[in-house]
C-alpha positions in Angstrom: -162.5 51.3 -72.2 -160.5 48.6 -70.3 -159.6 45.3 -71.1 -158.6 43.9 -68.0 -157.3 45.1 -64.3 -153.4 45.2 -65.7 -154.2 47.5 -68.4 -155.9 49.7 -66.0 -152.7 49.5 -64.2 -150.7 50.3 -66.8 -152.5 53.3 -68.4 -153.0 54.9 -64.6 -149.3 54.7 -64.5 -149.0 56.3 -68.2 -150.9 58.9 -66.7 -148.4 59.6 -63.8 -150.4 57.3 -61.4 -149.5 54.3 -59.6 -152.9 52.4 -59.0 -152.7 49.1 -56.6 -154.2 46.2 -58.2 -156.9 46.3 -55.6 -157.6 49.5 -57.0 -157.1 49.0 -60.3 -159.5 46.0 -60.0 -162.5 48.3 -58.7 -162.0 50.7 -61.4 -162.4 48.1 -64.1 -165.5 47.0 -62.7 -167.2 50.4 -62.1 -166.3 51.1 -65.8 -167.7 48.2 -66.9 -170.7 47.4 -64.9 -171.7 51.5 -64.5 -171.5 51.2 -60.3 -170.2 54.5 -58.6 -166.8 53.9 -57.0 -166.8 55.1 -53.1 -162.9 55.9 -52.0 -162.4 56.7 -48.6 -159.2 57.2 -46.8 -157.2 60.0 -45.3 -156.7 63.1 -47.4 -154.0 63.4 -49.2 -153.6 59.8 -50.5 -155.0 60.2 -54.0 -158.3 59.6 -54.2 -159.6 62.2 -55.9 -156.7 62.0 -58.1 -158.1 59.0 -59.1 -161.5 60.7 -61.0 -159.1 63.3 -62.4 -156.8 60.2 -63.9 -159.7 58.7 -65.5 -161.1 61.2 -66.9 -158.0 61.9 -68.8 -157.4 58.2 -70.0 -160.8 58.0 -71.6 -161.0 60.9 -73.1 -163.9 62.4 -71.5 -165.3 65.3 -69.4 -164.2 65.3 -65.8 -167.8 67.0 -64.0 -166.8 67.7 -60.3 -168.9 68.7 -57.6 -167.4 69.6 -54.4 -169.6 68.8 -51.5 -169.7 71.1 -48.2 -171.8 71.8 -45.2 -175.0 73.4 -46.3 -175.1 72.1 -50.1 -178.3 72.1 -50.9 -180.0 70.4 -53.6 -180.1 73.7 -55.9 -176.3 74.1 -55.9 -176.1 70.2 -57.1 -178.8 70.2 -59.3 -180.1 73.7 -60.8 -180.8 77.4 -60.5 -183.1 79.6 -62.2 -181.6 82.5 -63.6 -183.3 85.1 -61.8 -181.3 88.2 -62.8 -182.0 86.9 -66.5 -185.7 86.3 -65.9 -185.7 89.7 -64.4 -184.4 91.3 -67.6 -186.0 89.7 -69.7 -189.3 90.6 -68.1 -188.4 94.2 -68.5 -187.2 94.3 -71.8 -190.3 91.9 -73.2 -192.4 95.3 -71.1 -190.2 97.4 -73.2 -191.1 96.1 -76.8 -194.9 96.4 -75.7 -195.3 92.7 -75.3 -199.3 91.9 -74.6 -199.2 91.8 -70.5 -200.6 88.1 -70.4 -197.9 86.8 -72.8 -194.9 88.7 -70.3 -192.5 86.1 -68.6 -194.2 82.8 -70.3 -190.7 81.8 -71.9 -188.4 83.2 -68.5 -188.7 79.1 -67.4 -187.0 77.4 -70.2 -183.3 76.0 -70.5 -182.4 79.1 -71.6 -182.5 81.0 -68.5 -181.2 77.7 -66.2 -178.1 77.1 -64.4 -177.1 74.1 -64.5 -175.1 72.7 -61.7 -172.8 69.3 -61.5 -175.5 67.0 -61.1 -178.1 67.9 -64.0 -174.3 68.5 -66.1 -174.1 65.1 -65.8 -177.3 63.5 -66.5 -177.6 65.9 -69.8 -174.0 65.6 -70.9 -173.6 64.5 -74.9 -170.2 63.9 -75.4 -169.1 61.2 -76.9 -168.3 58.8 -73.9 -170.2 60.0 -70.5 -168.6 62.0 -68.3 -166.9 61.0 -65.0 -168.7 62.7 -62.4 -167.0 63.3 -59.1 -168.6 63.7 -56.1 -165.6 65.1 -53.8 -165.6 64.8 -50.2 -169.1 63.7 -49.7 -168.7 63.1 -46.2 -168.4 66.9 -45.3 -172.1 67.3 -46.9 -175.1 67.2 -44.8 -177.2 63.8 -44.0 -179.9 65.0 -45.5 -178.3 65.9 -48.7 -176.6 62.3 -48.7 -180.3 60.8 -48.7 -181.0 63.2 -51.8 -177.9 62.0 -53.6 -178.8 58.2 -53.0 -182.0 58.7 -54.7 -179.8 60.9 -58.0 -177.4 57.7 -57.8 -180.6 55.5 -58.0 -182.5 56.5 -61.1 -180.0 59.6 -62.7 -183.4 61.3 -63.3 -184.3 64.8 -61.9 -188.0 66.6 -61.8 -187.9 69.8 -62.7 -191.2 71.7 -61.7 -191.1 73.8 -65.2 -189.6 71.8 -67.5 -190.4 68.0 -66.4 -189.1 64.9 -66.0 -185.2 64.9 -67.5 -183.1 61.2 -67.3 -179.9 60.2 -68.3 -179.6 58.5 -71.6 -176.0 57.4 -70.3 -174.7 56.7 -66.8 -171.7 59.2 -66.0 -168.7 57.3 -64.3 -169.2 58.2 -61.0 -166.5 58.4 -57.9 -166.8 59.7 -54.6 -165.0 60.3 -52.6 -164.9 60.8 -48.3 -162.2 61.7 -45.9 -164.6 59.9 -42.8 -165.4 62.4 -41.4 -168.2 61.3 -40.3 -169.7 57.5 -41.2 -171.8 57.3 -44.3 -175.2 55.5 -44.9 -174.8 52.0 -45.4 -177.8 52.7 -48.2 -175.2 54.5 -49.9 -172.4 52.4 -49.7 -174.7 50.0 -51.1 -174.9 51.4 -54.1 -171.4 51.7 -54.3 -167.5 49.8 -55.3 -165.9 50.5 -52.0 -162.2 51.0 -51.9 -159.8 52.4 -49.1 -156.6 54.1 -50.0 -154.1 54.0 -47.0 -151.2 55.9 -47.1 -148.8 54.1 -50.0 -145.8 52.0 -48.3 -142.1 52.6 -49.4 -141.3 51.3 -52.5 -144.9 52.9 -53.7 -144.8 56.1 -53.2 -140.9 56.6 -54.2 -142.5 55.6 -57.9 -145.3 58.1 -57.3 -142.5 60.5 -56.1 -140.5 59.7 -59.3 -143.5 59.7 -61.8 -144.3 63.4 -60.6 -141.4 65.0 -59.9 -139.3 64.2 -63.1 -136.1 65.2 -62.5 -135.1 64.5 -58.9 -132.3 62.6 -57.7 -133.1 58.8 -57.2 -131.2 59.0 -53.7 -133.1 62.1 -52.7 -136.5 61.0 -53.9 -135.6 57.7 -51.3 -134.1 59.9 -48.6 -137.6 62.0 -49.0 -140.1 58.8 -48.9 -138.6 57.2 -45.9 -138.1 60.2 -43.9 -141.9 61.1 -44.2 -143.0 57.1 -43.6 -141.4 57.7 -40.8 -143.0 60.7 -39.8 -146.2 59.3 -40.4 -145.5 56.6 -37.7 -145.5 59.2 -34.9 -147.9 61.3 -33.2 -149.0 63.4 -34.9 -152.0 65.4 -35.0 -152.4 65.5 -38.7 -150.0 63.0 -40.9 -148.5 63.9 -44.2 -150.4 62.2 -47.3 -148.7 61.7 -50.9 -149.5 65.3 -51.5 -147.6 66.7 -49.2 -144.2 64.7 -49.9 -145.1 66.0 -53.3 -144.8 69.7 -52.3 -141.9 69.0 -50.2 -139.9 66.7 -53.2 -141.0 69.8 -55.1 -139.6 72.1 -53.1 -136.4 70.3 -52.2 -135.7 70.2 -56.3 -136.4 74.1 -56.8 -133.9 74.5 -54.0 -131.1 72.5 -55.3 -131.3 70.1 -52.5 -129.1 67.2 -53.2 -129.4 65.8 -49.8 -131.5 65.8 -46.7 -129.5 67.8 -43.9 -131.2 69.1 -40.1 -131.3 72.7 -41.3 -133.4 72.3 -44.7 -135.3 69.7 -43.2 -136.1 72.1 -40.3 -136.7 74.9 -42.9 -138.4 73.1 -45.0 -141.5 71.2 -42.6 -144.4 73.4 -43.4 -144.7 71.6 -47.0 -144.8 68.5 -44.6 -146.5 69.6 -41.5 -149.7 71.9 -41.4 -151.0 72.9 -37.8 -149.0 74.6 -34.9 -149.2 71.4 -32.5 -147.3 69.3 -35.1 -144.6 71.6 -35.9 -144.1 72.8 -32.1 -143.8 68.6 -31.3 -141.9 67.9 -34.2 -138.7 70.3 -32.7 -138.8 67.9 -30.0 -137.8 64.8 -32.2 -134.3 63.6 -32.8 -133.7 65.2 -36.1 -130.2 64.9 -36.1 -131.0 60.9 -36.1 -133.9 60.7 -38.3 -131.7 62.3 -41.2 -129.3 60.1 -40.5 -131.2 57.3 -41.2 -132.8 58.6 -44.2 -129.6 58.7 -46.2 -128.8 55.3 -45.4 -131.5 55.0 -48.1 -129.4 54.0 -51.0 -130.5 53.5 -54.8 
């Protein structure tokens, strides 16, 4: 576990990420006092980076359950194995097993599926598992109320099989682009943190931690030509991931320095929808690189 908020810092930062102290504060306490995390902020700014990170550093299972319109309780909590059951069925027919004694065993743990949720709550490793709860805002209201009441008691009924509780709390984080506004019953139960998109001198250490390799001058040139970008109007604006992929792609080209014509070429790692890139060749590139290699180490 954690000490205290600075060696949370420092350990994210062993891992390749560059944690606020804000951030590094909530952490801490959601480790320590077994409270969900709730991150919210634009996508593309790291925050389910963050459940992946912590995972790592305590040397447990990362569980992650991707949440989308029309997830239903059964593809969060459990399935039966039908096609099993059905086969078992006909092969228990086949050895002449007594008709009233056919399909008793087809609803044991054998034949169920366990989803993210129920992976969680039965999980026996050594430490529990962080479970994350990605993108919760894109799942349905209804499923929301049914994940407030998982996050309450970390017990599930199954019909079959019973009553089945956690023995440990999994870490949990969730995470929501907005969306759409959540419950304040679920916030409730919840750290709350917002990651905005990271300012200068943060994300040219995020762009050094994970894109070993590249030129300091480049990597500067890089972070303050998309700061700027994101200060325009833009339908969609570029989050840490994206001046990832570009840094990335800049290196595997051989780029030593920002000029109009790789920049130009170079825009869909930045920019992702039609509207953007058509309004972007409207800009004064000539002066925005320019500026960006005024950027000196």
């Amino acid at each position: 576990m954690f000490s205290d908020t600075d060696e949370v810092v420092a350990r994210f930062a062993q891992a390749g990420y560059i944690a606020d102290h804000q951030l590094a504060a909530l952490t801490f306490l959601s480790v320590r006092l077994g409270k969900p995390m709730l991150l919210e902020g634009e996508p593309g700014v790291g925050k389910t980076e963050v459940a992946k990170v912590l995972a790592k550093i305590l040397g447990t299972e990362l569980i992650r359950m991707q949440c989308y319109e029309g997830l239903d309780t059964h593809h969060a909590l459990y399935e039966w194995n039908y096609l099993r059951q059905m086969i078992e069925v006909r092969l228990e027919e086949a050895r002449g097993v007594a008709k009233e004694e056919i399909g008793r065993n087809i609803f044991s743990t054998e034949f169920l599926l366990k989803r993210p949720l129920l992976q969680a709550i039965q999980s026996e490793g050594e430490l529990p598992p962080v479970l994350l709860i990605d993108e919760v805002d894109r799942s349905d209201e209804e499923f929301e109320a049914f994940l407030l009441e998982v996050l309450s008691d970390f017990q599930i009924t199954i019909p079959e099989l019973g009553t089945i509780k956690a023995t440990r709390k999994p870490f949990v984080v969730l995470t929501s682009n907005r969306t759409r506004e959540l419950h304040d019953a679920l916030k409730r139960r919840c750290l709350y943190h917002w990651i905005n998109y990271p300012k200068f001198e943060k994300e040219l250490a995020i762009v050094r931690a994970k894109v070993p390799g590249i030129d300091e001058s480049l990597a500067r040139q890089i972070c303050y030509f998309v700061e700027r970008l994101r200060e325009l109007d833009f339908y969609k604006r570029a989050g840490v991931a994206e001046t990832l992929d570009w840094a990335q792609a800049l290196l595997f080209l051989g780029v030593a320095e920002l000029d109009a014509t790789i920049v130009d070429s170079t825009m869909g790692c930045i920019l992702k929808s039609k509207d953007d890139l058509e309004k972007f060749k409207t800009l004064d590139l000539a002066k925005l690189v320019a500026d960006a290699k005024q950027q000196k180490p």
